[in-house]
C-alpha positions in Angstrom: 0.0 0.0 0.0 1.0 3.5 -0.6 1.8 5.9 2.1 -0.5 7.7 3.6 -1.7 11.4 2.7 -2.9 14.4 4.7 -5.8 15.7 2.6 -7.4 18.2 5.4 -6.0 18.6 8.7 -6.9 20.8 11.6 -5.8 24.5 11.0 -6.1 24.1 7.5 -7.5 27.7 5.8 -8.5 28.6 9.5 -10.8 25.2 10.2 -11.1 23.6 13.6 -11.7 20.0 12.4 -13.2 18.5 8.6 -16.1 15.4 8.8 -17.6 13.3 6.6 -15.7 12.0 3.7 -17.0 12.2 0.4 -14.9 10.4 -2.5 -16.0 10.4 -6.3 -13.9 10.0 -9.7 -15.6 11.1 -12.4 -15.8 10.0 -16.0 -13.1 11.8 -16.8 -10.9 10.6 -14.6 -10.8 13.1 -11.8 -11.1 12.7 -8.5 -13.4 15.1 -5.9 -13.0 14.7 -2.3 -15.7 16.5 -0.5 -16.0 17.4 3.0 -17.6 18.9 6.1 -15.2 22.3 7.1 -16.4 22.2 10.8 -15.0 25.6 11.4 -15.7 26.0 15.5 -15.6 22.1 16.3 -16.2 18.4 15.9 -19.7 18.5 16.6 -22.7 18.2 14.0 -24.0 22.2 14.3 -21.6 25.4 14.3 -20.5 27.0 11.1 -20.2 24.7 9.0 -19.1 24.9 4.9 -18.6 22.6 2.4 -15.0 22.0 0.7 -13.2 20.3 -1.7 -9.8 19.4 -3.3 -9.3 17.3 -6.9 -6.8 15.4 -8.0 -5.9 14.9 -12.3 -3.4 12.0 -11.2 -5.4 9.5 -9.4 -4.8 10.8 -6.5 -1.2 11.1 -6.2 -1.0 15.3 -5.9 -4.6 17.5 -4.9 -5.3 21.2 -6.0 -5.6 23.6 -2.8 -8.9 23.2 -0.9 -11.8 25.4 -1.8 -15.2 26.2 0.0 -17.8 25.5 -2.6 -21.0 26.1 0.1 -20.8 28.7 3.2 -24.1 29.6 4.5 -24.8 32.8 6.7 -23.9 33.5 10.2 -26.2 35.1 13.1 -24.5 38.4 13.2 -26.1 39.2 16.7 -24.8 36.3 18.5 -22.0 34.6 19.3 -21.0 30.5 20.1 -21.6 27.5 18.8 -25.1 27.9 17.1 -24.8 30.8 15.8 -25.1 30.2 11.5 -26.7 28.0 8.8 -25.0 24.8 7.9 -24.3 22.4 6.1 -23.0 18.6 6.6 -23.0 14.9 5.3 -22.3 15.4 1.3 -22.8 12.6 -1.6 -22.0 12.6 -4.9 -22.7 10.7 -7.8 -22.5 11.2 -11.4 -25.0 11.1 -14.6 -23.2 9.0 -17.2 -25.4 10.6 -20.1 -24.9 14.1 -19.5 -21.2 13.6 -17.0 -22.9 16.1 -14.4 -22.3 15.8 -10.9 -24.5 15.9 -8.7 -23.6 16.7 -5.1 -26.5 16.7 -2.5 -26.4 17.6 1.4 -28.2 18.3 4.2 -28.9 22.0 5.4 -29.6 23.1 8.9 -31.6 26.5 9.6 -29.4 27.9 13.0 -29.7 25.4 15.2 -28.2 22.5 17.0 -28.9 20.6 14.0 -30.3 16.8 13.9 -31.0 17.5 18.2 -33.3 20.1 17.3 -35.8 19.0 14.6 -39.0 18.0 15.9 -38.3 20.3 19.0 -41.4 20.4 21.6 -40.7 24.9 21.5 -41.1 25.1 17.5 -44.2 26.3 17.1 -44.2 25.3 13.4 -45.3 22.1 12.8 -44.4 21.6 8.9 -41.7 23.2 6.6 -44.1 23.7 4.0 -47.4 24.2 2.7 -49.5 23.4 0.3 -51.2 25.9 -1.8 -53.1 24.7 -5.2 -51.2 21.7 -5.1 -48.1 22.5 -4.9 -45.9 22.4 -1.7 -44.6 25.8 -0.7 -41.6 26.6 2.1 -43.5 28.3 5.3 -42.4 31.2 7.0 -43.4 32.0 10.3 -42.9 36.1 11.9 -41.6 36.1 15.2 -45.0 37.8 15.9 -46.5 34.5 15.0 -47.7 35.7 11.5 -47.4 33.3 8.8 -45.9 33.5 5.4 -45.1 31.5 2.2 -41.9 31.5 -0.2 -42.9 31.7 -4.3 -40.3 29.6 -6.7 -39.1 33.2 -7.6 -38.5 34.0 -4.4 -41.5 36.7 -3.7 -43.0 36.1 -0.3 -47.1 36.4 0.0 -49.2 36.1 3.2 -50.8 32.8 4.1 -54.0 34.0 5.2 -55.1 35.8 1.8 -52.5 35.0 -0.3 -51.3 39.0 -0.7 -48.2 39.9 -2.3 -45.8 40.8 1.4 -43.2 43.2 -0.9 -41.0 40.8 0.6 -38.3 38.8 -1.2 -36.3 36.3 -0.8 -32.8 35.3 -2.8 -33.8 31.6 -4.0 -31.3 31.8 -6.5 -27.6 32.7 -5.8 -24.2 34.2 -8.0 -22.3 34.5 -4.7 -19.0 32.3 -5.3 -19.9 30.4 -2.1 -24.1 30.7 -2.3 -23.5 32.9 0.7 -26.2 35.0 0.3 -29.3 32.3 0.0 -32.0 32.9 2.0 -31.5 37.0 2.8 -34.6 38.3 3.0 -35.5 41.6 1.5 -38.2 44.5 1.5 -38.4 46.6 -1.6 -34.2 46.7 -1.6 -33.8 47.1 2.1 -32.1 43.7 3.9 -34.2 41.9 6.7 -32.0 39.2 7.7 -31.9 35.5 6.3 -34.8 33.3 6.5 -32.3 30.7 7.8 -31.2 32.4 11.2 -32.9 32.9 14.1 -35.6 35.8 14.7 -32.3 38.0 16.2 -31.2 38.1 13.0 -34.3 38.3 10.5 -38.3 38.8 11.3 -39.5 36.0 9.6 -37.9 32.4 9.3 -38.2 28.8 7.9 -38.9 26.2 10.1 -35.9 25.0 12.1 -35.3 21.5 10.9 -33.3 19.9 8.0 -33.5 20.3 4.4 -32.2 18.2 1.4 -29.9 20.8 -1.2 -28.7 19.3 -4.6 -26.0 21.2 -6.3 -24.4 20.1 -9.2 -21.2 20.8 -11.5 -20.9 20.3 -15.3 -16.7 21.1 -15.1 -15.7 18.1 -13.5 -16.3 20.2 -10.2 -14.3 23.3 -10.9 -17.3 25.3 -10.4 -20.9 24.2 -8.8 -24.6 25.7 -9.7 -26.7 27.7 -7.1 -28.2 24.8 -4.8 -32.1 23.6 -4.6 -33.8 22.6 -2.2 -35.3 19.2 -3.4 -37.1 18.6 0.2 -40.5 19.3 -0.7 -40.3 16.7 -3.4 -39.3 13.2 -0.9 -40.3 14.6 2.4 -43.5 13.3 3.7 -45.3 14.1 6.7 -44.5 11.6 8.9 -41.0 12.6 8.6 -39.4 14.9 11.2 -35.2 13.8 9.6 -34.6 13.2 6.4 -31.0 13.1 5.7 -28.3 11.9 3.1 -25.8 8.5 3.4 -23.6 9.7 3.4 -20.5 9.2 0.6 -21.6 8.5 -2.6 -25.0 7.9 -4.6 -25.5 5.1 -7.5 -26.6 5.0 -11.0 -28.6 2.3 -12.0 -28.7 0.6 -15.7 -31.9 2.3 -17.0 -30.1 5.3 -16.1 -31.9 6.4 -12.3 -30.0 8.0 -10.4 -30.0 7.2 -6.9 -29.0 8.6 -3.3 -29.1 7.0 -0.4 -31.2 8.4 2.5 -32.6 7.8 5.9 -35.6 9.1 7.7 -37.5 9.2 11.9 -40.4 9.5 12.7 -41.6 11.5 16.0 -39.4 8.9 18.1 -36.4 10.5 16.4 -33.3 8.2 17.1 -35.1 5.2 18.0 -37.0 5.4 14.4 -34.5 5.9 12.1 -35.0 4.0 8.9 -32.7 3.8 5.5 -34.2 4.1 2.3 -33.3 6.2 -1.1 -34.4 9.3 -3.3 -34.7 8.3 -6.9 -34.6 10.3 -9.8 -36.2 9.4 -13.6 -35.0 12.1 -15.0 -31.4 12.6 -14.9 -31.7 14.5 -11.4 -34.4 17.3 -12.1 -36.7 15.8 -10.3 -36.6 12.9 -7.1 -38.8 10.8 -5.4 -38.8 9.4 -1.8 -38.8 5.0 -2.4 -39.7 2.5 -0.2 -38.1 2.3 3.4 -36.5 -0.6 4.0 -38.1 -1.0 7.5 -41.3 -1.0 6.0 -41.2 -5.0 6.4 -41.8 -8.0 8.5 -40.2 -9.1 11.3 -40.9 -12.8 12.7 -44.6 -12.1 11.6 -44.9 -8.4 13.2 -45.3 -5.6 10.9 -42.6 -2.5 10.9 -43.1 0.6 9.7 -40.5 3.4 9.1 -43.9 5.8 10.3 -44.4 4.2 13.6 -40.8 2.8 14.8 -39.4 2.9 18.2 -36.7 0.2 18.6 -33.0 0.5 18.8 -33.0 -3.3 17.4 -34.2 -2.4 14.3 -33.1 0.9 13.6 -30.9 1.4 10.2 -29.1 4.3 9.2 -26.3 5.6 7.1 -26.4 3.4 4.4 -24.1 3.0 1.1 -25.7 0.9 -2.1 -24.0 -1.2 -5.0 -25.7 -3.1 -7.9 -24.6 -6.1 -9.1 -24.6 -8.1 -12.3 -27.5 -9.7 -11.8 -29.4 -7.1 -11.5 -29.9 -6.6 -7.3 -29.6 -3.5 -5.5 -28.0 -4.1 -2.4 -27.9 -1.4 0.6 -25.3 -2.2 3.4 -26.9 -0.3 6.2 -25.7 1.1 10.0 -27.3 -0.5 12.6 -27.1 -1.1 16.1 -26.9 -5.5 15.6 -23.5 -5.4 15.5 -22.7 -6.8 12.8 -23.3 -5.3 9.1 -26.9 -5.9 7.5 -27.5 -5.6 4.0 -31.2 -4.9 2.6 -31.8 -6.2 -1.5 -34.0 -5.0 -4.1 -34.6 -6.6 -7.0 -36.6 -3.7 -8.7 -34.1 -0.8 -8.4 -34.6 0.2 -4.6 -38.4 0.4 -5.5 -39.1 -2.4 -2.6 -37.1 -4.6 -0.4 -37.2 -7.8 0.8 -38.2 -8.3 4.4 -35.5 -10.5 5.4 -31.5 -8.8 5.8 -28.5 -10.3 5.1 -26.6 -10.1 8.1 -23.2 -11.0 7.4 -20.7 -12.2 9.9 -18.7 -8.6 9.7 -18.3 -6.3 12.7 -20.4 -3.1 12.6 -19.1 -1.0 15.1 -22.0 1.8 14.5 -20.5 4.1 12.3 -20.9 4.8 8.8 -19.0 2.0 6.3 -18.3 2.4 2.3 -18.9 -0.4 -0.4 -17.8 0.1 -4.1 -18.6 -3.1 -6.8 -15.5 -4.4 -8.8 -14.9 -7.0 -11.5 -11.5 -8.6 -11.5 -10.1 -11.2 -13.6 -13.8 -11.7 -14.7 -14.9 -12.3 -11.1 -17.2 -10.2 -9.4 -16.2 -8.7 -5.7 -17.7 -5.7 -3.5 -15.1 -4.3 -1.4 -16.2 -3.1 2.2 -14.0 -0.7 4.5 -15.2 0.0 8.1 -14.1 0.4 11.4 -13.1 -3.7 13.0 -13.1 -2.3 16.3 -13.5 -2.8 19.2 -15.3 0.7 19.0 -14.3 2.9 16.4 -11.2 1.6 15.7 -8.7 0.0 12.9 -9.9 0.7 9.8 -10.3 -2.9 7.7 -11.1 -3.6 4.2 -13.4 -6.5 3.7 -13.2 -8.3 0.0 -16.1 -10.2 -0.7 -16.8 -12.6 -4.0 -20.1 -12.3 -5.1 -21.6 -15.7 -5.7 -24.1 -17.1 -8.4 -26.9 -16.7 -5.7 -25.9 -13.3 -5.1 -24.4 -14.2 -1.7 -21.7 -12.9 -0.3 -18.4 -14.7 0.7 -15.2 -13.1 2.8 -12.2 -13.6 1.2 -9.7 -11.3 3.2 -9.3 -8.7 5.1 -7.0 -6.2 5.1 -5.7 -3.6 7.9 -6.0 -0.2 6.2 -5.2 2.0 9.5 -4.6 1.1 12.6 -6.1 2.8 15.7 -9.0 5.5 15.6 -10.7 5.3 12.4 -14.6 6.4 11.7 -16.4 7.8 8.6 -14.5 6.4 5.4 -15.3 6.7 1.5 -13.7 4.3 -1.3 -13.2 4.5 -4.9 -12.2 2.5 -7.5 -9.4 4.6 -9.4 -9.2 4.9 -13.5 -5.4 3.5 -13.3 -6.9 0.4 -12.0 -6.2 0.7 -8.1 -8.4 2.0 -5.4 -8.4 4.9 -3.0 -10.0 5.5 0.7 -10.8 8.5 2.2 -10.9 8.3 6.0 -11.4 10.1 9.4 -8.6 9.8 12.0 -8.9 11.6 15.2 -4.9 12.8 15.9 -3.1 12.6 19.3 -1.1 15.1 17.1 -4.2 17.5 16.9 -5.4 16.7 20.4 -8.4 14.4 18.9 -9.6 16.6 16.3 -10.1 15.0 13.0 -7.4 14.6 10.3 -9.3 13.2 6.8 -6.5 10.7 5.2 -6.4 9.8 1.7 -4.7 6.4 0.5 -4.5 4.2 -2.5 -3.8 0.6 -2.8 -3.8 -2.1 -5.4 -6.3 -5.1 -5.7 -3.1 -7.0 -4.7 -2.7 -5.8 -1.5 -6.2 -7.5 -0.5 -5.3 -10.7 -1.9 -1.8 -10.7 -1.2 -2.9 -12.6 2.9 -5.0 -15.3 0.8 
């Protein structure tokens, strides 16, 4: 194996820590390694921006990080909560059109995933519908409710006037900073996405689903959109991404993985997938793969509150055959893996659970054909807790089984979210979290490649 790489470290361009690994090569050959830029701290709220280096030689030398995404801050406070943000990015690409498409989840000013379906939040629903069409809701700290047009005008909800308010739905800011402000005739309010100390009127403090995309390879990215409106439902209080990377299937969907709660929020959490017909203009929310049966009992994603059936972050790969299969968090301890045989449409009620250590924390899977045989590789933490990074090679059988064929240590000691790709040279890369002794604990994001020989080398 190849030695190690640094991609972002704490301290880099003024961060306290980077999250969340997101690895893609595109069709061209390129390779885009996204990532959280936790600028105050580890933890899943704060200011928080979205980055990103490339690499034109598989890896082995990276262009200077760049912010693509940087939401605003609460001007009139100070800490931990004080801005919009941004966290768990996915990619995948179109093969028909080679656009990238690069979703994540956005936070109004909050303590994030802790916060949505708070008990104080007076607003019940992010949106509403009006003639059939789901509009975002926007509540004035006076209790006064608004709604947000496509073009970004802002009319009242009770007769449906025109406010003279707008708001910028549409960005040219270099980093998007400017979504959400909220105007009057050309006088700024605030942003919709801050608390009321920073604006009159807000959107409803809970998380939203943006989709960005880049047709340069990722040199440059388009104004996000929020898709939430499209695959929330009501029963939903989270809906977030993976996340790592999305999937394209053969009839050309495109595919993200995603996973949901209900009002039981962490005991309820449920993987499923957004799908989209359309080379990602429009997605749909597809069947839950807790929406099953369990020794004879009925399970719904709706109604769940067990830690024993909860899945999460999930990553998919198709094989061959034909079979979607979803290798999902979960709290068994060992990895499950859901399969659809209709493009993530349904799933079957019964799980593989294969005899690999899931140590609760997100995994990566990528699909491979060597010497005409077809593997998945797996990479996750072996443990005991989040600990020594392993990559799993599994042949695929006829039956569409799975069999372990090796193992391979990829990093020894602390080692959580990770991302893998399958290089254009032939090898394979990982992108992975290390807390540092060196940075007191914070999180370095590592970046290694290695050969299909080094995981059959111990056969």
């Amino acid at each position: 194996m190849e030695d190690v790489i640094e991609l972002f470290k704490p301290g880099q361009k003024g961060s306290k820590n980077y999250r969340i690994p997101s690895l893609l090569v595109s069709n061209e050959g390129t390779l885009l390694a996204a990532i959280d830029k936790r600028n105050q701290h580890q933890s899943d709220w704060g200011n928080i921006d979205i980055a990103m280096r490339r690499s034109f030689d598989h890896g082995k030398s990276w262009t200077d990080d760049k912010v693509i995404i940087d939401l605003k801050s609460n001007p009139n406070v100070s800490g931990e909560h004080h801005s919009a943000f941004l966290i768990d990015v996915s990619m995948v690409q179109d093969r028909i059109s080679n656009r990238i498409f690069l979703l994540v989840d956005m936070f109004c000013e909050s303590k994030g995933f802790f916060s949505v379906g708070s008990d104080n939040d007076t607003m019940k629903t992010p949106y509403v519908e009006i003639d059939g069409s789901n509009k975002l809701l926007l509540r004035h700290e006076e209790g006064h409710f608004y709604y947000l047009e496509e073009d970004g005008k802002v009319f009242t909800l009770n007769d449906r006037k025109d406010s003279g308010m707008h708001v910028i739905v549409e960005s040219n800011h270099p980093t998007f900073n400017d979504l959400g402000d909220l105007y009057k005739d050309n006088t700024y309010l605030g942003n919709i996405y801050l608390d009321y100390t920073a604006t009159p009127i807000k959107a409803k403090a809970t998380v939203y689903l943006w989709l960005t995309y880049s047709d340069d390879d990722g040199a440059t990215w388009a104004s996000p959109k929020d898709i939430t409106k499209q695959v929330r439902q009501d029963w939903m209080e989270f809906i977030g991404t993976g996340p790592g990377l999305g999937i394209q299937l053969e009839n050309n969907n495109l595919l993200f993985p995603v996973y949901t709660t209900n009002q039981h929020k962490g005991y309820s959490q449920s993987s499923s997938m957004i799908r989209s017909k359309d080379f990602g203009e429009n997605w749909e929310f597809l069947d839950s793969t807790n929406n099953r049966y369990v020794n004879n009992e009925k399970i719904s994603p709706m109604t769940l509150k067990n830690l024993d059936y909860i899945t999460t972050e999930s990553q998919a790969v198709l094989l061959n055959s034909g079979t979607l299969k979803l290798f999902m968090r979960n709290y068994t301890g060992k990895v499950l893996v859901a399969n659809s045989h209709d493009g993530g449409e349904t799933w079957l009620d019964d799980f593989d659970k294969l005899d690999i250590t899931d140590v609760y924390v997100q995994l990566s899977v990528i699909h491979t054909i060597r010497n005409k045989k077809e593997y998945i590789l797996l990479a996750n933490a072996s443990g005991p807790e989040r600990n020594n990074g392993t990559l799993k090679l599994l042949e695929v059988n006829p039956d569409d089984s799975l069999t372990l064929i090796s193992e391979t240590l990829i990093h020894k000691g602390r080692y959580e979210y990770n991302c893998l790709a399958e290089l254009k040279d032939g090898n394979f890369a990982i992108f992975f979290e290390h807390p540092s002794e060196q940075y007191d604990g914070d999180m370095t994001m590592m970046f290694r490649r290695f050969s299909f020989e080094d995981l059959i080398s111990n056969i």
